[in-house]
C-alpha positions as CSV (number, residue, x, y, z in Angstrom):
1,X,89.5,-5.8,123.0
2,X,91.8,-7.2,125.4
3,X,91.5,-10.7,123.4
4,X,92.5,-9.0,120.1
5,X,95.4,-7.0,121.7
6,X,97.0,-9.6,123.3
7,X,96.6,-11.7,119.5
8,X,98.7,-8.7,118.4
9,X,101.1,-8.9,121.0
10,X,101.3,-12.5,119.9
11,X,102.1,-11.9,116.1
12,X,104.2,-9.0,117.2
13,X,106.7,-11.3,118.7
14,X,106.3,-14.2,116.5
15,X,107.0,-11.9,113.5
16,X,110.3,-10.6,115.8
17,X,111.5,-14.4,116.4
18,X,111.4,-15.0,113.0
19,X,113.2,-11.9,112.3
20,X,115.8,-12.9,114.9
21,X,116.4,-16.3,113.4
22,X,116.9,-15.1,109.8
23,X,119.5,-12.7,111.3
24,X,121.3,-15.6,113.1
25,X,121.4,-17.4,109.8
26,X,123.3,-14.4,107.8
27,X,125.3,-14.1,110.9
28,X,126.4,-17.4,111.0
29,X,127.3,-17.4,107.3
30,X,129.5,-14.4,107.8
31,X,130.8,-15.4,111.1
32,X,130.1,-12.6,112.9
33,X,127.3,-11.6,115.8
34,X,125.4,-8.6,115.0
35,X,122.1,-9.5,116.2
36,X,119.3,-7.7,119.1
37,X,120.1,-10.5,121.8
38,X,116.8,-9.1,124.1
39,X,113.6,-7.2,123.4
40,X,115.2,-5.4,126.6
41,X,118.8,-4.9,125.7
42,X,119.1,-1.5,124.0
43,X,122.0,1.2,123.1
44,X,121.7,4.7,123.5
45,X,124.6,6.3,124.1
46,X,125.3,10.2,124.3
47,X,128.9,10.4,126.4
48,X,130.9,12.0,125.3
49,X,128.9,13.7,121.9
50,X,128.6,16.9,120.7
51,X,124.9,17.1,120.3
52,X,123.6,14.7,122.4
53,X,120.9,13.2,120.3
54,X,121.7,9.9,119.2
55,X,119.1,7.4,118.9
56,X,118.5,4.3,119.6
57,X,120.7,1.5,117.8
58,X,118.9,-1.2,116.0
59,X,120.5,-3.3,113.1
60,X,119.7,-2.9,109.6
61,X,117.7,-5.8,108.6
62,X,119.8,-8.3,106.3
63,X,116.7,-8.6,103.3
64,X,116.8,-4.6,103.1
65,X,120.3,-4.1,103.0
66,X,121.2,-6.6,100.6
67,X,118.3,-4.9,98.4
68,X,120.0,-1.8,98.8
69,X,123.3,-3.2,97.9
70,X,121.6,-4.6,94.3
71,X,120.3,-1.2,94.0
72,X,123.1,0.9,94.2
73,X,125.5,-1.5,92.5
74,X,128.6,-1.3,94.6
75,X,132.0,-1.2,92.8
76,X,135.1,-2.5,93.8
77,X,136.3,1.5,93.8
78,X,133.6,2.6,96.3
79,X,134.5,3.2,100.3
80,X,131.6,2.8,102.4
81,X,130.9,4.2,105.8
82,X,127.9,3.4,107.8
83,X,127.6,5.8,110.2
84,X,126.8,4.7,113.6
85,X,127.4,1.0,112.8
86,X,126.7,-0.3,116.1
87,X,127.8,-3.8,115.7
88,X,129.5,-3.7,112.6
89,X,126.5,-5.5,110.2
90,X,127.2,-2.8,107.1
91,X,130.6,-2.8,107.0
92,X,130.8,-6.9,107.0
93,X,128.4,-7.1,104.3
94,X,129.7,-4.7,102.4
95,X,133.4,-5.9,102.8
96,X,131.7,-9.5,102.1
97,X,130.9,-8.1,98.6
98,X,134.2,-6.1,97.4
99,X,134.0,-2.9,98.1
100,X,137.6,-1.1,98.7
101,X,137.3,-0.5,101.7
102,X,134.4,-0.5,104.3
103,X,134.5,1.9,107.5
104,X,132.0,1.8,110.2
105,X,132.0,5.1,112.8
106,X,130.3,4.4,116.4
107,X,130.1,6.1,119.5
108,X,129.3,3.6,121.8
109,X,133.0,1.8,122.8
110,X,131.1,-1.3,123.5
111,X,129.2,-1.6,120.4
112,X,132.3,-0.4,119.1
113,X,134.1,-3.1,121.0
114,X,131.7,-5.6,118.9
115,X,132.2,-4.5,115.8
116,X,135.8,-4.6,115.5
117,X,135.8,-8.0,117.1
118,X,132.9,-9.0,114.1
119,X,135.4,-7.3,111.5
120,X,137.9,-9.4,112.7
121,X,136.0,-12.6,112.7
122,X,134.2,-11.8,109.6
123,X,134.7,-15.0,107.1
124,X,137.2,-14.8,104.3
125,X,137.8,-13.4,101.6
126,X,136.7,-9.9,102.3
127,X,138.1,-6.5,101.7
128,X,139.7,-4.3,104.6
129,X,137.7,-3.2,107.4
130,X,138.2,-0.2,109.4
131,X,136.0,0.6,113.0
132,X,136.5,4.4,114.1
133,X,135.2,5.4,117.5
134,X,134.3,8.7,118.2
135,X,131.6,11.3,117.1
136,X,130.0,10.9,113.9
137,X,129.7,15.4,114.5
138,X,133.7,15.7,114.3
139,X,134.5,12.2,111.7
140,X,136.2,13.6,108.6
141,X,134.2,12.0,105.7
142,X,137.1,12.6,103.2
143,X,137.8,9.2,102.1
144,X,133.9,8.0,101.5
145,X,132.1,7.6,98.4
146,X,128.9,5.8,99.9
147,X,127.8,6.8,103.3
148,X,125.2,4.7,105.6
149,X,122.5,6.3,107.8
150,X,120.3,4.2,109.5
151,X,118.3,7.3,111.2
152,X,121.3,7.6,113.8
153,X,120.4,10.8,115.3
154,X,118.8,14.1,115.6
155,X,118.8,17.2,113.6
156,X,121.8,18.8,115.3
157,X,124.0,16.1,114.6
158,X,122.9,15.6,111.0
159,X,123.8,19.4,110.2
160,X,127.3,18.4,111.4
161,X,127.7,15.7,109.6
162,X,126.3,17.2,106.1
163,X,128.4,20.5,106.7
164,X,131.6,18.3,107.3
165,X,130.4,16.1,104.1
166,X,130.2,18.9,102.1
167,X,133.1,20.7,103.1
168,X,135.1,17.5,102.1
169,X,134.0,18.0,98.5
170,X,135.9,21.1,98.3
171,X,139.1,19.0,99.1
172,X,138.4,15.9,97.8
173,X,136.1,16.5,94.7
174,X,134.1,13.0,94.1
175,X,130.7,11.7,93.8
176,X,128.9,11.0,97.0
177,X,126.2,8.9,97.4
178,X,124.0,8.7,100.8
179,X,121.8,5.7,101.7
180,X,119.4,7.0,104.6
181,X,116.7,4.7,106.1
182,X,113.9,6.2,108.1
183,X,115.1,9.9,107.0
184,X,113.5,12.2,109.6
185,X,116.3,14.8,108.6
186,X,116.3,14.5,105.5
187,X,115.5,18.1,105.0
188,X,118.9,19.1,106.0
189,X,120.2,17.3,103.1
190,X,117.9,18.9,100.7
191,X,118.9,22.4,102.6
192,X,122.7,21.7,101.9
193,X,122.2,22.8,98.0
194,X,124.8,19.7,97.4
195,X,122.5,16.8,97.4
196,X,119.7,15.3,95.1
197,X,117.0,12.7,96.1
198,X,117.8,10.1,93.5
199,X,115.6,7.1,94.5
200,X,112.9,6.3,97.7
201,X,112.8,2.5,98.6
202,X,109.9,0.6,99.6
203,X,108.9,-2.5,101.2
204,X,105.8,-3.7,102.7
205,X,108.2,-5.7,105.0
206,X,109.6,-2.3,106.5
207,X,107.5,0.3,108.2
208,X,109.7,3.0,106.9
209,X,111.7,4.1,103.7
210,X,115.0,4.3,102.8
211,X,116.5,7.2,100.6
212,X,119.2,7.4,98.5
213,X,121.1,11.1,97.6
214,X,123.5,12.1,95.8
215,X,125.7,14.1,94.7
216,X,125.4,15.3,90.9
């Protein structure tokens, strides 16, 4: 038993260098740093929020999103908003590929801090890039036709953010499109009476799903 766990604990962080690496490699091609430096170097950050039940940041892994990107066909008349963007890794790539404009909301002022420095860095040509700090609860989502969640935070949250989403259609009247990995609140989505599951995303190299909804 003890031999077997400690060959998983082996895989476990063979399969996390090699993550790593691949991420360094996109990185470097963008010119930007948006990697998970240590296995004990996390972000959790609640000052300051409304609801207090943010989660813990990780980065979206490069193969996925890019996937995503191909599946939801990005125009160069889409604005994009990752939500809780930590490092900035959405809003590059998507900027990297033409969008209009890509926005990236975080919390955290030193994740924030990051970002905007990897925005700034990010290699040329690339559309305009916008990093907003503040609470993702009180953000006006007015401008946004795509919006990013990579399982950010809680429930609470989540019925801010929809509500605010939603009331923004009222004044801004536009198709909306949510991409949301690992959607443990989804069902606030499906309560809003707005939103449609469109399309569930699967790969065997990701524990959990992503889902994309959408307006009609």
């Amino acid at each position: 038993m003890i031999r077997y766990i400690n060959e998983s604990m082996m895989i476990r962080k063979a399969v996390r260098q090699y993550r790593n690496w691949l991420w360094a490699i996109h990185d470097r091609k963008l010119n930007i740093h948006t990697g998970i430096v240590s296995n004990t170097t996390t972000y959790h950050c609640d000052i300051g929020a409304l609801h207090r039940d943010s989660r813990i940041y990780e980065p979206a892994d490069y193969s996925l999103l890019y996937k995503i990107f191909r599946i939801i066909k990005l125009t160069s008349d889409d604005k994009i908003c990752d939500v809780g963007c930590g490092m900035g890794r959405i809003p590059c790539v998507a900027a990297s590929l033409g969008v209009k404009h890509a926005y990236g909301i975080e919390l955290d002022r030193d994740l924030a801090d990051i970002a905007i420095e990897n925005a700034e860095n990010l290699r040329r040509p690339h559309s305009p890039i916008t990093i907003l700090v503040g609470d993702a609860a009180l953000a006006d989502y007015s401008e946004y036709s795509i919006i990013f969640l990579f399982n950010p935070f809680g429930a609470t949250t989540m019925e801010s953010v929809v509500s605010r989403i939603v009331r923004s259609l009222s004044t801004h009247p536009r198709r909306v499109r949510i991409v949301y990995y690992h959607p443990a609140e989804n069902a606030v989505l499906a309560r809003s009476g707005h939103f449609g599951l469109r399309r569930t995303i699967r790969s065997i190299a990701h524990k959990h799903v992503t889902e994309i909804w959408s307006t009609s």
